[in-house]
C-alpha positions in Angstrom: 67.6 73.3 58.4 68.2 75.6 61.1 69.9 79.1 60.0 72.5 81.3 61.5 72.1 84.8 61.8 75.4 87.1 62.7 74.4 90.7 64.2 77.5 93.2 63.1 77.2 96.1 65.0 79.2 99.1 63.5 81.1 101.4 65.8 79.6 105.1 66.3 82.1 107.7 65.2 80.2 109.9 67.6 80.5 107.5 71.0 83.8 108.3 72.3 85.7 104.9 73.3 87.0 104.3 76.5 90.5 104.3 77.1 92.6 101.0 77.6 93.1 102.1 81.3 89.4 102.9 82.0 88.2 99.6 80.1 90.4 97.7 82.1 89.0 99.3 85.4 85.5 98.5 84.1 85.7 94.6 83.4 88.7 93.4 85.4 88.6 96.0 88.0 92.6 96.8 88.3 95.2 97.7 85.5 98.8 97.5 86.4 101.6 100.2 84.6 105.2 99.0 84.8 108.1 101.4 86.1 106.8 104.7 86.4 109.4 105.9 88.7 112.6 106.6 87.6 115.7 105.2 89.7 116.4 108.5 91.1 112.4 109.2 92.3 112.0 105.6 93.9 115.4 106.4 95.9 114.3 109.5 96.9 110.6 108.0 97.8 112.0 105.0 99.6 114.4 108.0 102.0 111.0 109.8 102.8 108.9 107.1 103.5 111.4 105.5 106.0 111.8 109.0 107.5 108.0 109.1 108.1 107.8 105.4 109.4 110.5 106.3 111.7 108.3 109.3 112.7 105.3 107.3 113.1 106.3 104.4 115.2 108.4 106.4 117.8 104.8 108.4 118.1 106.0 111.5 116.6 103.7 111.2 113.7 99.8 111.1 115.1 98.2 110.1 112.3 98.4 106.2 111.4 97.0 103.4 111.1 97.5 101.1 113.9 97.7 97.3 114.5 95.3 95.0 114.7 92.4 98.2 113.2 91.6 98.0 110.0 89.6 100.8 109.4 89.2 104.1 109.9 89.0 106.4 112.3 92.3 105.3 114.4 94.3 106.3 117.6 96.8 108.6 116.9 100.1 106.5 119.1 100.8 103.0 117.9 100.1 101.1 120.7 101.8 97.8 122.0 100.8 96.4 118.4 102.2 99.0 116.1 101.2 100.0 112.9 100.7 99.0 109.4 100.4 102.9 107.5 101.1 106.0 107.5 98.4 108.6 106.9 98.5 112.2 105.1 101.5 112.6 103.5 100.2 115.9 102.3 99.8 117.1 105.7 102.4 120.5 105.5 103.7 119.6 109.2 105.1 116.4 107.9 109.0 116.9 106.8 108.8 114.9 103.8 105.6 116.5 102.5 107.2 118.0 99.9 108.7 114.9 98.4 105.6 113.2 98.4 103.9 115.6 96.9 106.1 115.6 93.7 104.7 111.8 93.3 101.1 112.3 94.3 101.2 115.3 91.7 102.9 113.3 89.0 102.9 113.8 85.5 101.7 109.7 84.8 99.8 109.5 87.7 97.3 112.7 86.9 97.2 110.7 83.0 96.2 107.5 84.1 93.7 108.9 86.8 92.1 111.5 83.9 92.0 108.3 81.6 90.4 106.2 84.2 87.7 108.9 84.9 86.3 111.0 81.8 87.3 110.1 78.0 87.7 114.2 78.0 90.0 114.4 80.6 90.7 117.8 81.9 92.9 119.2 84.9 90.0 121.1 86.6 87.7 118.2 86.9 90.3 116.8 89.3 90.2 116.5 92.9 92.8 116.3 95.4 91.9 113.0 98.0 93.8 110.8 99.9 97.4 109.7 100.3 98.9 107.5 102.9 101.8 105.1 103.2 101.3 101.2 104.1 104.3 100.1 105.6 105.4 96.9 107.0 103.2 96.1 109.7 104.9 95.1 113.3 103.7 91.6 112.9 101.7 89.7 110.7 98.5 91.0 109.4 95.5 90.5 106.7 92.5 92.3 106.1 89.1 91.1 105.6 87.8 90.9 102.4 86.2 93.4 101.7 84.9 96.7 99.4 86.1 100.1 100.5 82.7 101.7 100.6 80.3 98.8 100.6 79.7 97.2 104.3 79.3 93.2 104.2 76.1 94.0 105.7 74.8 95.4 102.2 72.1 93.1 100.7 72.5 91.9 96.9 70.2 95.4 96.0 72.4 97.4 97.8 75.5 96.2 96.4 73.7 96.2 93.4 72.6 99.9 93.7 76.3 101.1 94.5 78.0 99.3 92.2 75.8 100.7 89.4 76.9 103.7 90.1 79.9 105.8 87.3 83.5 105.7 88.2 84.2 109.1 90.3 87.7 108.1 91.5 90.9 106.5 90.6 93.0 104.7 93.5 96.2 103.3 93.9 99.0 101.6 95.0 102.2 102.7 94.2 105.2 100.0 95.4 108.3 101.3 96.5 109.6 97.6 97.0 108.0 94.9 95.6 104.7 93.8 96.9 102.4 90.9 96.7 100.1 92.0 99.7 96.6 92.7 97.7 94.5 90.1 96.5 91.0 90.4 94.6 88.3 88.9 92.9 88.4 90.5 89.0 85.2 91.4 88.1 83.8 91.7 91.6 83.5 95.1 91.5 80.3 94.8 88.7 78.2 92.9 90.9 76.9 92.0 94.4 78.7 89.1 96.0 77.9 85.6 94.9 76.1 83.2 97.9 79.7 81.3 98.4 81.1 84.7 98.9 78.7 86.0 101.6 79.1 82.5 103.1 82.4 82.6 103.0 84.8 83.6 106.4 85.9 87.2 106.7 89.5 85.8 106.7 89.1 83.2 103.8 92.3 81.8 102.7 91.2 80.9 99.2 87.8 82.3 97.6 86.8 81.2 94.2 88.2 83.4 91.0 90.8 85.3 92.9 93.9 86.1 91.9 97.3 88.2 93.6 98.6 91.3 92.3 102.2 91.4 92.0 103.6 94.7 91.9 107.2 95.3 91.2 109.3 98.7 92.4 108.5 101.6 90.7 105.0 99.6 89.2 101.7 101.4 90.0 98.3 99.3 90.0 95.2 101.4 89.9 91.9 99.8 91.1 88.5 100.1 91.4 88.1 100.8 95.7 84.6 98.5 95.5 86.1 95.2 94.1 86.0 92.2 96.4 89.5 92.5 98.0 91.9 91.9 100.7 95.6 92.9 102.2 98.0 90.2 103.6 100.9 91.8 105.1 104.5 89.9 106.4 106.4 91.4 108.7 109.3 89.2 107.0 109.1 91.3 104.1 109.5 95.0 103.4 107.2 96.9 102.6 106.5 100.8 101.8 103.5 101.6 99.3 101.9 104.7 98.8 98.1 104.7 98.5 96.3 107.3 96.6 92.8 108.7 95.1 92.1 111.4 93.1 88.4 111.9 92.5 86.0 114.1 89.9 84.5 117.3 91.2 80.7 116.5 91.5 81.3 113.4 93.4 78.1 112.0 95.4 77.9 111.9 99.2 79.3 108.3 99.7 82.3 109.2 97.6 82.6 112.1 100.7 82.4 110.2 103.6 84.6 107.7 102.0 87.4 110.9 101.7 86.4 112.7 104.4 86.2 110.0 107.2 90.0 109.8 107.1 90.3 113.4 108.5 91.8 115.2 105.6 89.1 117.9 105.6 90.8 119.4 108.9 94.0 120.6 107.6 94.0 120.3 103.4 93.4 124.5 103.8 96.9 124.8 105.7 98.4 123.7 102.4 100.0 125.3 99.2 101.6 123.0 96.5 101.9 126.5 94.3 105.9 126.0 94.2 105.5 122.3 92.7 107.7 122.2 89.9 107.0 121.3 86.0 103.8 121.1 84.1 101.4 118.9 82.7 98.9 119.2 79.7 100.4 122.7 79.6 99.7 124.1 82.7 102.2 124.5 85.7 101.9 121.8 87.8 101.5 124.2 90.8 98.3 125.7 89.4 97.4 122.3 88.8 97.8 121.1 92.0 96.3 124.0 93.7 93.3 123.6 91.7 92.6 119.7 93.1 93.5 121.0 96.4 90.7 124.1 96.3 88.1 121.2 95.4 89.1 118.8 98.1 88.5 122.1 100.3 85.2 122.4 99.0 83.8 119.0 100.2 84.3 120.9 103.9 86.1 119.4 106.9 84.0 116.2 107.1 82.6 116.8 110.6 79.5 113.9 111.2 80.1 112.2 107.8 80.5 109.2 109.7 82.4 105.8 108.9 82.4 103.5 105.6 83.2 100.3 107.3 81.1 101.3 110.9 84.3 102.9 112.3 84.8 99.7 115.2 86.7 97.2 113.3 
């Protein structure tokens, strides 16, 4: 008679246990928090970020992200395609900075984002990275699927080799109308690609296991930048989303170039968030923000760090 043998394995008092956000990141690969906006700070979000669209399709805005490139680096006028983002909403020559730097430097977003990365979270571990708008694009639009900082060139041991490596980030997107644009593949983001998935078509209408994130107004999805993913975009519906990462001082050189590439290094040092009101894990959020600014200075200007994705498509 065969026997059974159940293994119990006790927790250890002494291994700290990941938050739900960071656990969530680590199997699924994305974790979606409802309404983090108040009414009044998704009304004055949605005002900014048509201000800047406006700026950015009459060409009075050079840094965006142009139709039909997907990638990184782009021209700096729209072209006779348009544009689907907005880049550097930081930047201090952009008139809405300020507002968007209240929601970049939010109370809930710098939580999550220290709950995502370290299970001792701490304000001086953060660094200030990217922030950009994706707006409605001027006709319709998808992305390849793809990982942020993985080329589909990668063999299975490269992908394996990155995607072995700790959490250093925390991304998002953050709707200011509802959005349905991002698709991915949970769990993708813990292994290399499958064979059907390397065989698959850059522009593959259905691939096996994935599912589409719905984001509501005000709702913020955080996910991991390396899971098998794509972006469908409608010009028939409206769109303005706000894309960010905050990343851990000590972050390797990939993490770099994947920051860096998108020219933020040039102009971070021209700014100074030290009148941003209110605090957080009691400290003024000014000194907060200052202090994720200095260590986004401190990865340099990004000159020769060259391109995630090859810097052509």
């Amino acid at each position: 008679m065969a026997t059974t043998t159940t293994t119990t394995v006790k927790p250890n008092p002494s291994e700290p246990r990941p938050s739900p956000l960071r656990h969530a990141l680590e199997t699924k690969g994305y974790v979606l928090l409802p309404s983090i906006l108040t009414p009044t700070e998704l009304s004055t979000l949605r005002t900014a970020a048509a201000s800047a669209t406006t700026l950015a399709r009459t060409s009075q805005w050079p840094h965006i992200r142009t139709l039909p490139k997907q990638f990184p680096p782009w021209p700096s006028t729209p072209g006779p395609d348009g544009i689907w983002g907005v880049q550097h909403l930081l930047h201090p020559s952009l008139p809405s900075s300020p507002t968007f730097a209240a929601s970049y430097f939010h109370p809930l977003i710098l939580s999550a984002a220290c709950e995502i990365l370290s299970s001792t979270p701490s304000a001086s571990q953060l660094v200030m990275e990217l922030y950009n708008l994706l707006v409605t694009p001027d006709h319709d639009f998808s992305l390849r699927w793809h990982r942020d900082d993985i080329p589909p060139t990668a063999t299975p041991a490269e992908e394996e080799e990155r995607l072995s490596k700790p959490i250093l980030h925390a991304q998002w997107n953050l709707a200011l109308y509802d959005d349905e644009s991002l698709l991915v593949v949970p769990g993708s983001q813990k292994r290399a690609r499958t064979q059907a998935e390397r065989d698959a078509g850059p522009y593959e209408e259905d691939i096996e296991g994935m599912v589409g994130v719905s984001v509501r107004a005000g709702d913020v999805v955080f996910y991991d930048n390396n899971i098998l993913h794509t972006g469908r975009y409608k010009t028939g519906r409206e769109r303005a989303t706000l894309h960010g990462s905050i990343g851990l001082r000590g972050g390797d050189r990939d993490r770099a170039r994947n920051v860096l590439q998108h020219g933020v290094g040039r102009w971070v040092g021209e700014c100074d968030f030290s009148g941003l009101e209110g605090e957080w894990e009691g400290r003024k959020m000014g000194e907060v923000a200052e202090g994720m600014r200095r260590g986004l200075v401190e990865m340099g200007t990004g000159e020769g760090v060259g391109w995630s994705q090859g810097g052509e498509e």
